[in-house]
C-alpha positions as CSV (number, residue, x, y, z in Angstrom):
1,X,82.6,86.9,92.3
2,X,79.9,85.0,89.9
3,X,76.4,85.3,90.4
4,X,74.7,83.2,92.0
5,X,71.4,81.3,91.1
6,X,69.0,80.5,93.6
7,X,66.4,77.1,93.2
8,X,64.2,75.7,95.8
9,X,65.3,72.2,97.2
10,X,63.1,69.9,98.6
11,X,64.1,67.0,101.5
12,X,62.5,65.1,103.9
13,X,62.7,66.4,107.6
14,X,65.1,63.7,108.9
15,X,67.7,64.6,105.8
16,X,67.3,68.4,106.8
17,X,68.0,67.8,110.2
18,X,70.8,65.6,109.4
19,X,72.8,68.2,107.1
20,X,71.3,71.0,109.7
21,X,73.4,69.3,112.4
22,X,76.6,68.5,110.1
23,X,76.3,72.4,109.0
24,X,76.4,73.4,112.8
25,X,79.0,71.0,114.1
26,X,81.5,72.8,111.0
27,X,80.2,76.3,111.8
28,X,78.7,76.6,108.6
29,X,75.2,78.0,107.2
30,X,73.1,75.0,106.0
31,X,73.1,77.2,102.5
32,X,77.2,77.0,102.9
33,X,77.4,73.4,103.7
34,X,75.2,72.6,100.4
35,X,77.8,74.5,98.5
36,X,80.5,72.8,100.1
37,X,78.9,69.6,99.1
38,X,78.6,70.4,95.9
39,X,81.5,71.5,95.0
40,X,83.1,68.4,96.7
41,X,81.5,65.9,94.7
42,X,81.8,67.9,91.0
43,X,85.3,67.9,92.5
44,X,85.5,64.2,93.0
45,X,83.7,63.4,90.1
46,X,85.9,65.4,88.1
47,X,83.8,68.2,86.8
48,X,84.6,71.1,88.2
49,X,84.3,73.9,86.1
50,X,87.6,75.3,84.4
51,X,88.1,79.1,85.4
52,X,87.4,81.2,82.6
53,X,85.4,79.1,80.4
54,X,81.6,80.6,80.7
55,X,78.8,78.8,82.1
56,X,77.1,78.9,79.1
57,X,77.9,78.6,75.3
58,X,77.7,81.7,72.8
59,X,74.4,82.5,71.2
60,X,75.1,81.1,67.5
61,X,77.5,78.7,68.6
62,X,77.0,74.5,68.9
């Protein structure tokens, strides 16, 4: 599994309540439906990372 990185997001109180509700109606954490979300729209916008490239480049390398 990769590790996960944790950031603070900050929404108005209507958009929480909205994805709050979405999150609930698919049985889903509001943390899981973010991810979901996410990783619908890198999908969709076609950058999804490849498996097995890293994250991040090699120290010395450009």
């Amino acid at each position: 599994m990769a590790d996960k990185k944790s950031f603070v997001l900050r929404v108005d109180s209507q958009t929480y309540d909205a994805l709050e509700k979405w999150a609930a109606d698919e049985f889903r954490s509001i943390n899981g439906q973010l991810e979901w979300i996410i990783h619908r729209a890198l999908k969709e916008a076609g950058r999804t990372p490849k498996k097995g490239t890293p994250d991040k480049e090699k120290p010395g390398k450009k």
